[in-house]
N, C-alpha and C positions, 0 to 999 in steps of 0.2 A: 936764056932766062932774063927775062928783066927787073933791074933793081931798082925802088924807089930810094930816095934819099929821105933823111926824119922829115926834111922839113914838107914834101910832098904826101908823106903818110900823116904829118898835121892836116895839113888841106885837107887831106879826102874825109878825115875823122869830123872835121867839122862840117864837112860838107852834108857827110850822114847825117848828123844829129840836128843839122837845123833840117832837113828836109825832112827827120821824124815829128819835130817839131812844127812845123808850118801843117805835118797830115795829122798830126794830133787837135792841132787848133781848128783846122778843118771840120773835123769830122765830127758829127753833129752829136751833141749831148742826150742823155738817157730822159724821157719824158716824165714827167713828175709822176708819182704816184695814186692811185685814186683814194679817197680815204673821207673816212667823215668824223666828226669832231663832236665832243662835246666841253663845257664850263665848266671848273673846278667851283665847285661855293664853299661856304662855312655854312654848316647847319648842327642840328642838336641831335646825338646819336645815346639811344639808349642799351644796355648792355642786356645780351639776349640769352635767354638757356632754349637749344635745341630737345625737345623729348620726342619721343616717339608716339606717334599716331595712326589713329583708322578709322577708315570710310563706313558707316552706317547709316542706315536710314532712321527718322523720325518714327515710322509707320514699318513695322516688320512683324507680321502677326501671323499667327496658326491659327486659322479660323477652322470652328468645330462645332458640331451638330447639336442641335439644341435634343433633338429629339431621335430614337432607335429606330432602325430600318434600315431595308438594302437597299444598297445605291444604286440610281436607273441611271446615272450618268455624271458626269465630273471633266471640268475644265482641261483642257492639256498646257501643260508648264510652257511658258513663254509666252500664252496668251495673255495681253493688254488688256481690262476690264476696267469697266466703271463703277463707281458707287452706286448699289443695290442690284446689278448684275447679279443673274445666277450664275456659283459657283459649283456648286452640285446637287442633285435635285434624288429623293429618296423615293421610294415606292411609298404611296399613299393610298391606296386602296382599304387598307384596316383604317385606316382613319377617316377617309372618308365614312364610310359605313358605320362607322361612330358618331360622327356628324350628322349624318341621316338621323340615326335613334335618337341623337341629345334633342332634335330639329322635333320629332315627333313628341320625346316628353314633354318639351315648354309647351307645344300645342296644348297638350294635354291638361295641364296644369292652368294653360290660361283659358280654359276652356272650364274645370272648376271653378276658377276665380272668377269665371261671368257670370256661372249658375248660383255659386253665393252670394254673389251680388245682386243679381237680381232677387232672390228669397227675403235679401236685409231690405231691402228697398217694398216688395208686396207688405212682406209681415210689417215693418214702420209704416205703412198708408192703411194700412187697416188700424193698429193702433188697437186701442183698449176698445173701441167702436164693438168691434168682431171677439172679444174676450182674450187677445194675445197676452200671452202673460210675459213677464219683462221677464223672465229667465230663459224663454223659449227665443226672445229678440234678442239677450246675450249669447245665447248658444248659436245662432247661426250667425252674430257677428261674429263670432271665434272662430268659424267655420271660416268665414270670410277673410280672417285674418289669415290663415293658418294656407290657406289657398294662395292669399301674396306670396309670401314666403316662398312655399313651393314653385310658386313659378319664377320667382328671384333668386331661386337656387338651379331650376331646370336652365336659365337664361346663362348665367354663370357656369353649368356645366356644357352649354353649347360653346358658348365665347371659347372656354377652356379649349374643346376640341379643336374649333377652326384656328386656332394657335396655331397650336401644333401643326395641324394640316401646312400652314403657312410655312411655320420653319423647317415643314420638311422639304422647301425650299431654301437651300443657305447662300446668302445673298452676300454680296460684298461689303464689306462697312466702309470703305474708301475707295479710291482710284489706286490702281497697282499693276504691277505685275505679279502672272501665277509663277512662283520661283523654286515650288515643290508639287508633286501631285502624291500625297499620304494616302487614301484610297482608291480603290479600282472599283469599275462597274462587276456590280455581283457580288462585293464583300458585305457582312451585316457592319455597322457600326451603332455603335454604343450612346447613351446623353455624353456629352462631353469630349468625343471621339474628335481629335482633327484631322480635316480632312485635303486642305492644302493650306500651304505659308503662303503669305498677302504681301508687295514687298510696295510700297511705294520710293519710285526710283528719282521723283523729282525732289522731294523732299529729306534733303542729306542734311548729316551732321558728322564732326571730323570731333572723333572724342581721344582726346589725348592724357597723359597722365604723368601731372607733374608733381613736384615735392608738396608739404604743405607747408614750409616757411613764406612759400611763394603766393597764398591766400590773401597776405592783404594787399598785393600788388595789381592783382587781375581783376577785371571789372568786367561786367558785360557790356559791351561794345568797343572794346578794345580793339585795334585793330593789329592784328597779326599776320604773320608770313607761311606758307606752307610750301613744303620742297619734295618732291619726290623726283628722284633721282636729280638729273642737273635740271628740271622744270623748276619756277618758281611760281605759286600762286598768294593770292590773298582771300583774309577770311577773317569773319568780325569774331569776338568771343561772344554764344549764345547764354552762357551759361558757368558759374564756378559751383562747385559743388564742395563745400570748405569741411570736408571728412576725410582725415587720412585714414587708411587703411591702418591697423596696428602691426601688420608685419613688415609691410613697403614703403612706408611713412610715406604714400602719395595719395593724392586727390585727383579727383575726374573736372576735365575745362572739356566743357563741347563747343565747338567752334561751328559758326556757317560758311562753305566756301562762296567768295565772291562771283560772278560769272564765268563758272567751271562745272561740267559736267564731271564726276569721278565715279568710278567702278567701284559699290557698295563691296567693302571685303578687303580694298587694297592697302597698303601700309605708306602712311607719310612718316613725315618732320616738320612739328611746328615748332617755331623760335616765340617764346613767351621772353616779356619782358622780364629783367630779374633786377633791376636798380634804377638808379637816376640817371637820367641823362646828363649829358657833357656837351658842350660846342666842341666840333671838330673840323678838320679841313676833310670835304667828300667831292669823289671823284664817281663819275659814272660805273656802274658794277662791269658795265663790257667793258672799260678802259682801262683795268687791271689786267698787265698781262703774268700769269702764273709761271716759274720754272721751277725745276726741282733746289737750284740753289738761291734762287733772290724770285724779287718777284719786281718788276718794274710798269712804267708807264712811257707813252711818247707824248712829249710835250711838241706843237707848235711854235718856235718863233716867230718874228715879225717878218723875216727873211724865206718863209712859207719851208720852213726846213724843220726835220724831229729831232728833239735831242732824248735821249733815251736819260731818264729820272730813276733812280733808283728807290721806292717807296717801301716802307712797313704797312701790313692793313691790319683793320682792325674789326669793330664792329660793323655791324650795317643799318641803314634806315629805309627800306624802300627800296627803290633801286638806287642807291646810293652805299658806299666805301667809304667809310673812315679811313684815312691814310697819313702817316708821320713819314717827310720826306721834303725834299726841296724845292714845293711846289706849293701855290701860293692862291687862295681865290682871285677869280678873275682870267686866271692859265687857260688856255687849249688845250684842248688832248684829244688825240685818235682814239675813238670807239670801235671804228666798225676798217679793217684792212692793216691792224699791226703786225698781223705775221708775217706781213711780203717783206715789213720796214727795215732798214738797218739805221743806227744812227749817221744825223747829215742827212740823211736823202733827202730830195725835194717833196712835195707832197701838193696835192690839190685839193678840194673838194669835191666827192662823188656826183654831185650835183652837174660840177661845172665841166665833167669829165668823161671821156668816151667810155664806154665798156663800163662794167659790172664789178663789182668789189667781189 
């Protein structure tokens, strides 16, 4: 067995640790992280009440039969129509053939009215000449009169008919989609029967329903927030309508959404203004990072390194975070690649950096 002496078990220990040492200094450092950044500012954040909302159309109608008859035919649901399209078209045959009749009585009647006419017009050129007595030229202008009439009533009961004929064609009153079919080919329907719902799907409105202390804060054209689930959209106020309810103490706000199609029927959340606004310090809304105990941010140094901030949030404006913490307008901060981060790391910008966040 061989024994060392202390002072050779010195040596080798040192020997160890500088040779860990020199492979530590060696061995090449961890590559900074990719990440992208945005500016801390000051700006004015207004205090917001969340209520709940839905998607409607402007244009959601049950369009229904002016006139009785069975149905020869009717749209199928889903089909896309224009204004004045037919929606569904009614058997028309009794009406026609009413048309015909009303068609032959105006004949009729203006057929009278030519023969009185011409009677008023003989009997007045002959005049007293021929012994026409003047009550014999009021009696057939009465005739004559009595013949307008008649045939201003036959005209009128034509007009009448070809109405109808008409609407028993039912036509679209907008652009829509068919989003019910209430009749089937073969049922009679009734005046007033509807016979499919009209939906126009371009024309939305997001009607919400807030308190009514909150009436003289909201203005139409307001600009407001809408969230459904973690989406956020924008959307202007179309509309306040300053009547609470007597049970709910709330009022109706229709909103317009901004460049967003939404599914008429769905449920939001709009943030309505509820006070005055404050100046605050705001942080980008993706530069909040959330945990179940704190909630923080990564700031940038000069040194291209994050230091983890610990922040309070608050309100919002926008895409902007109100936040009380020890971070200052002007700061950097990670937006977009915080959850690789740990505090100290290095960091780059996505831009200036291989691969993908």
């Amino acid at each position: 067995m061989i024994r060392l002496s202390k002072q050779s078990l010195r040596v080798a220990t040192a020997s160890m640790l500088l040779c860990a040492t020199v492979a530590a200094l060696a061995a090449p450092s961890a590559p900074p992280s990719p990440v992208q950044t945005g500016v801390v500012v000051q700006s004015e954040f207004a205090p917001e009440l969340w209520v709940p909302a839905s998607v409607s159309s402007r244009q959601d109608a049950r369009i229904a039969s002016l006139v009785a008859g069975r149905v020869a035919d009717v749209v199928e649901i889903g089909e896309q129509v224009s204004k004045g399209q037919v929606l569904a078209q009614l058997e028309d045959r009794s009406l026609s053939l009413q048309a015909a009749e009303q068609e032959a009585a105006m004949n009729a009647a203006k057929a009278r009215l030519e023969l009185a006419e011409s009677q008023l017009q003989r009997l007045t050129a002959l005049g007293a000449k021929r012994g026409v007595a003047p009550s014999q030229l009021d009696q057939v202008r009465s005739e004559r009169d009595i013949a307008k009439q008649e045939l201003r009533r036959a005209r009128a009961l034509r007009d009448q008919v070809a109405h109808r004929v008409a609407e028993s064609r039912i036509r679209a009153p907008f652009d829509g989609t068919v989003a019910e079919q209430l009749v089937q080919v073969g049922e009679f329907v009734g005046e007033g029967t509807p016979v499919v719902r009209l939906v126009d799907l371009k024309g939305l409105d997001v009607t919400a329903q807030a308190p009514v202390q909150m009436a003289g804060r909201l203005q139409p054209g307001q600009s407001v927030r809408l969230r459904a689930g973690d989406q956020f959209y924008a959307g202007k106020v179309r509309a306040v309508v300053p009547v609470g309810d007597q049970r709910s103490r709330q009022m109706e706000v229709r909103i317009t959404p901004i460049d967003v199609q939404l599914t008429i029927g769905s449920a939001l959340e709009v943030a309505l203004k509820n006070g005055d606004a404050t100046v605050g310090t705001g942080i980008p809304r993706d530069a909040l990072v959330l945990r179940a105990d704190q909630s923080y941010v990564y700031r940038v140094n000069g040194e291209n390194r994050v230091e983890r901030v610990r922040v309070e949030p608050g309100g919002a404006q926008g895409e902007l975070v109100a936040v009380i913490g020890a971070i200052r307008p002007g700061d950097k901060v990670v937006v977009r690649g915080a959850e690789r981060l740990s505090d100290g790391q290095s960091v780059v910008e996505a831009e200036l950096a291989a691969g993908n966040l």
